[in-house]
C-alpha positions as CSV (number, residue, x, y, z in Angstrom):
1,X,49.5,-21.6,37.3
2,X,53.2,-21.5,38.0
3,X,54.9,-19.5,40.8
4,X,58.4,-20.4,39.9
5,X,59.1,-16.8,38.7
6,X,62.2,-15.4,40.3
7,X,61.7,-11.9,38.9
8,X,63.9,-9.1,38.0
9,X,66.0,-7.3,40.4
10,X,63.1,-4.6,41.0
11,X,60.9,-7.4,42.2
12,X,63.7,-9.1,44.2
13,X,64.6,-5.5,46.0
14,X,60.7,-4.1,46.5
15,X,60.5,-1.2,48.6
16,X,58.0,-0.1,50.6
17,X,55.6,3.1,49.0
18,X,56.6,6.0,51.6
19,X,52.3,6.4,52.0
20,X,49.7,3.8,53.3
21,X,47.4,2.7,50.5
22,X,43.9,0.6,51.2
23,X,41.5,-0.4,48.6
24,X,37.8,0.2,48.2
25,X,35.4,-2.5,45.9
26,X,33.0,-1.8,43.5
27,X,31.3,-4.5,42.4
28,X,30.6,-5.1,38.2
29,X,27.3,-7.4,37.8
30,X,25.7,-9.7,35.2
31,X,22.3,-8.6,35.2
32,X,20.9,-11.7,33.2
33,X,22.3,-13.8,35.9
34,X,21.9,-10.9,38.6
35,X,25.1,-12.4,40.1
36,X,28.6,-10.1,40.7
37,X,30.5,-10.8,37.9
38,X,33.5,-8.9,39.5
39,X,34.6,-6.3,41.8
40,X,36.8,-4.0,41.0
41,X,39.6,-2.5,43.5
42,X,40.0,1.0,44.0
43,X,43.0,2.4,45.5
44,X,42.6,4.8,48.0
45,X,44.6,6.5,51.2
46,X,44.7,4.9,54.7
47,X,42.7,8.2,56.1
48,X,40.1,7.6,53.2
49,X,41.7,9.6,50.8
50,X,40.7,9.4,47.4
51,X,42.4,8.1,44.2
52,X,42.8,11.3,43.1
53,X,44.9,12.2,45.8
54,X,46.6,9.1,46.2
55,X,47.6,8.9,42.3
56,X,49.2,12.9,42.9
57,X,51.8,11.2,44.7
58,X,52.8,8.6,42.6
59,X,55.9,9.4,40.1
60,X,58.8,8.0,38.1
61,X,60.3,7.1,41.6
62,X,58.0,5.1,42.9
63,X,55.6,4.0,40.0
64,X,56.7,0.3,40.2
65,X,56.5,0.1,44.2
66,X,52.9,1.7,44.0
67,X,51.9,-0.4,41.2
68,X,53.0,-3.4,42.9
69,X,51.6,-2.6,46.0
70,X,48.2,-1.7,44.6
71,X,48.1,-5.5,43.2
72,X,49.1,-7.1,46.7
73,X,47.0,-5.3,48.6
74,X,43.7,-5.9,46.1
75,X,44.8,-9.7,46.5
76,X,45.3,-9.5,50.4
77,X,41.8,-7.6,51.0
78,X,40.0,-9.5,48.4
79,X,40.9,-13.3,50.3
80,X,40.1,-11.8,53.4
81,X,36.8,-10.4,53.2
82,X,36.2,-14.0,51.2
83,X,35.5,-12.4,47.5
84,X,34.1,-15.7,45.3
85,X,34.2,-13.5,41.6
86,X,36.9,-12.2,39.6
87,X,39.0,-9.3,41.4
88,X,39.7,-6.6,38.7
89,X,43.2,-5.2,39.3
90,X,44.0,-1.7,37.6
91,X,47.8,-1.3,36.4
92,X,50.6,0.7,34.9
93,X,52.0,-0.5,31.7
94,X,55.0,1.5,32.2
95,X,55.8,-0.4,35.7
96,X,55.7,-3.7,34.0
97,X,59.2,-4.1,32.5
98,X,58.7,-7.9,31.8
99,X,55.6,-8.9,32.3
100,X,56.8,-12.6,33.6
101,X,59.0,-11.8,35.9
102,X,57.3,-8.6,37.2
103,X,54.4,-10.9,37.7
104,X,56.3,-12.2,40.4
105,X,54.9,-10.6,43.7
106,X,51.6,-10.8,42.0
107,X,51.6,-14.5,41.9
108,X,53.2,-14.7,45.5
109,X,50.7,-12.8,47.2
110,X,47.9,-15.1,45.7
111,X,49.7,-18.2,46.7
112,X,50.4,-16.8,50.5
113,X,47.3,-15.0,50.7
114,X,45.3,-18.4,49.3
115,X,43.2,-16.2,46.7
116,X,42.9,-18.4,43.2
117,X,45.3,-16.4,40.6
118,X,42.9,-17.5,37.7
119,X,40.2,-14.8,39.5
120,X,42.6,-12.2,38.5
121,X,41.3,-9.3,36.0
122,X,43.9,-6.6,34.6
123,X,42.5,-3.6,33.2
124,X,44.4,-1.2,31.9
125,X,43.2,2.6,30.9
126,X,42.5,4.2,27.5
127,X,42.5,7.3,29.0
128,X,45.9,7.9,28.8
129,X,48.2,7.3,25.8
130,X,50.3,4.1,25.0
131,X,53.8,5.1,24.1
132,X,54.9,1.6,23.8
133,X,51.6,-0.6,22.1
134,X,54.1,-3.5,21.0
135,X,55.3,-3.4,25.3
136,X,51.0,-3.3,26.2
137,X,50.2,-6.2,23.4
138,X,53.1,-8.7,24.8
139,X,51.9,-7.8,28.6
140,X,48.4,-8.5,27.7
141,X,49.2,-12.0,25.8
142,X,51.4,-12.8,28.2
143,X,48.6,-12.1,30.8
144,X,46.3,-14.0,28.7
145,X,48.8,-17.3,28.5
146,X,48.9,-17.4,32.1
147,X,45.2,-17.7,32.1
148,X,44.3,-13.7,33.7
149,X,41.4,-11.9,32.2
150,X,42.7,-9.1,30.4
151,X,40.8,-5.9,30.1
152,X,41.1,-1.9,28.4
153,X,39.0,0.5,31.1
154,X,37.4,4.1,30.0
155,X,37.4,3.1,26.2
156,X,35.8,5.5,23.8
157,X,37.7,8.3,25.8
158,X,41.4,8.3,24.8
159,X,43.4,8.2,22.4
160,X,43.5,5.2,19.7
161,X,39.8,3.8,20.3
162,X,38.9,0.8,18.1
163,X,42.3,0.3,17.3
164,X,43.3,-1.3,20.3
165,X,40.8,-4.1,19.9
166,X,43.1,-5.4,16.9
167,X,46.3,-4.7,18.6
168,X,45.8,-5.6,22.0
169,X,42.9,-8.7,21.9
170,X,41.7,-7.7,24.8
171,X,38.9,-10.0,26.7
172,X,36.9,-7.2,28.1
173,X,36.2,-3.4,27.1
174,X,34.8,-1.2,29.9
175,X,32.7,1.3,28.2
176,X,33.9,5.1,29.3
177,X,31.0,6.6,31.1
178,X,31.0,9.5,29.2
179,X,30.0,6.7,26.5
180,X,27.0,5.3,29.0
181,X,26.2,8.6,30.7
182,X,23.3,10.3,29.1
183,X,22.7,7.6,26.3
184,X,19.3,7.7,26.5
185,X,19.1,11.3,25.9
186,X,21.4,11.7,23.3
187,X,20.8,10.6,20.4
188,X,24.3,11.0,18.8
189,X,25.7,9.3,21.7
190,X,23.4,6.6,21.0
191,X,24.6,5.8,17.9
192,X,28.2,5.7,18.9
193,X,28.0,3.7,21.8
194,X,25.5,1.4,19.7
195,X,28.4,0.6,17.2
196,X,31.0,-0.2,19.7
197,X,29.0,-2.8,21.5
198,X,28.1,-4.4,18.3
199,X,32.1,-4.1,17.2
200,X,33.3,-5.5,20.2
201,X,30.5,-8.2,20.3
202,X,31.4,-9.4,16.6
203,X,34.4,-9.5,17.9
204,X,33.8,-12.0,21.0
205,X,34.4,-9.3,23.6
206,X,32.9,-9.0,26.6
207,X,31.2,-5.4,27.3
208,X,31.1,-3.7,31.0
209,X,28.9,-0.4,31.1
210,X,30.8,1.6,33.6
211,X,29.5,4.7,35.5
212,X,25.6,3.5,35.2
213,X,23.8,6.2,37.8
214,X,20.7,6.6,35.2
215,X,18.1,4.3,34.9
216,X,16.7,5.2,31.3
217,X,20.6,4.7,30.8
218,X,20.6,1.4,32.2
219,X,17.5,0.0,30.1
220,X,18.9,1.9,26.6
221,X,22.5,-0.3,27.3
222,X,21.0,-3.6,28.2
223,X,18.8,-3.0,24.8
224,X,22.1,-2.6,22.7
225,X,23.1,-6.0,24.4
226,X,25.4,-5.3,27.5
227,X,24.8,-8.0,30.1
228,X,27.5,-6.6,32.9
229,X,27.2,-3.3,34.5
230,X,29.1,-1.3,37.3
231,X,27.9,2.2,38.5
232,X,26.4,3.5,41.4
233,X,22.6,2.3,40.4
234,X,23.7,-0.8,41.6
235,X,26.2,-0.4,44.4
236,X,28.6,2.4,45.3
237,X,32.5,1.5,46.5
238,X,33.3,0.9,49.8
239,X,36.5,0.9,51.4
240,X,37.4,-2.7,52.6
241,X,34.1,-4.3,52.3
242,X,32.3,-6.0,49.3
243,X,28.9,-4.2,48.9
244,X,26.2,-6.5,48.2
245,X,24.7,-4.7,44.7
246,X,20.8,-4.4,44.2
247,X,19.4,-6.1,41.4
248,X,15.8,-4.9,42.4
249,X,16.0,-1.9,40.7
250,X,16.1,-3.8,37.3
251,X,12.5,-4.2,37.7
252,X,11.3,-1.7,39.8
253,X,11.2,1.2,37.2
254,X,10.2,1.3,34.0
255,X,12.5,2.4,30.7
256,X,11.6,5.2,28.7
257,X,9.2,3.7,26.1
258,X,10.1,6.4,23.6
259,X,13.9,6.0,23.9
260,X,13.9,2.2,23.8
261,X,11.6,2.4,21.1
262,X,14.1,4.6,19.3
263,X,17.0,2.3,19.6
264,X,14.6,-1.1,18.9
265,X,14.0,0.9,15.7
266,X,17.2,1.5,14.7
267,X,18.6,-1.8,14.9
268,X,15.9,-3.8,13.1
């Protein structure tokens, strides 16, 4: 992958953020393989503050500094603490003004920081609208061409749904956990979450069940097909390490025969 980018002025003149930022991993697993498929940085403050609080401060000021920073700091944490999977990188669409120039500091920290690029994941949120979807589709093929996994995070909660599998191609959909919480209660919820996995499967994309707490929940997903998983049934975040997940409770607790049953039914 090419690092001969020499960027737009914004990357040529980055400033510092004006608040320390560190990043906490949560790992996403493969529980056919019961390997870590990914891990997934989190931002958070220097004092442990969480992203909640760190997002409050972000604005139209800084919003390309922080973004940038976030994506430095993943890749400077992540080769240090010697992380072998993909590292799943959240961004901003609208602090990527062109995408292969503003890729720029990106691809430098991976070279100086000796972390492979082609382990980079970018997953962008549905949770919050897309005022520009022809800006978001050239920033995801032009991810795509320089061999990064592209990805749309909490989908089934915002605001064009299915639609953005058409537009945007994306190579991986992260299930919204109001999608994944509760599915094996809910019998509406079942069948809605049911047809997006088997959408996005016809489709030849990858599925992440995100938020998985519930076991029941866990055995009702991996029924419908998901193979990769990231919740806090399997490991929780922590802030500058890479928590090992457990893959023992897969088989240490049984399903609910009657819910499983219930969705074997429905598909058949």
């Amino acid at each position: 992958m090419s690092t001969s980018y020499t960027g737009c002025k914004l990357c040529r003149n980055l400033e510092a953020l004006d608040f320390e930022i560190t990043m906490a991993f949560q790992p996403i697993v493969n529980i056919t393989s019961r390997t870590v498929f990914a891990y997934e940085a989190l931002v958070r403050g220097k004092s442990g503050e969480s992203a909640g609080d760190v997002l409050a401060r972000v604005n139209d000021d800084n919003r390309y500094r922080f973004d940038q920073t976030c994506r430095t700091t993943a890749i400077e944490l992540a080769s240090k603490l010697g992380m072998q999977s993909l590292l799943s990188i959240n961004f901003l669409p609208n602090a990527v003004y062109r995408p292969a120039s503003c890729i720029r500091a990106t691809l430098e920290a991976a070279e100086r920081f000796e972390f492979p690029a082609s382990l980079l994941m970018f997953e962008v949120t549905e949770a919050e609208p897309v005022r520009d979807p022809a800006h978001l589709g050239n920033i995801f093929d032009e991810y795509q061409e320089m061999g990064f996994t592209t990805a749309i995070d909490d989908f089934g909660s915002g605001y064009a749904g299915l639609n953005l599998l058409s537009q945007f191609k994306p190579q991986i959909i992260k299930l919204d956990m109001e999608l994944c919480q509760g599915v094996a209660s809910d019998a509406e919820k079942r069948i809605l979450t049911d047809g997006v996995v088997h959408t996005a499967t016809r489709l030849g994309i990858k599925i992440v069940a995100e938020g998985i707490e519930n076991i029941d929940d866990f055995f009702i997903l991996r029924e419908m097909g998901v193979e990769l998983f990231q919740g806090f049934l399997f490991a929780r975040p922590e802030i500058e390490r890479l928590p090992a997940p457990d893959f023992s409770i897969i088989d240490s607790i049984p399903p609910s025969p009657g819910a499983v049953a219930e969705v074997l039914s429905a598909k058949a």
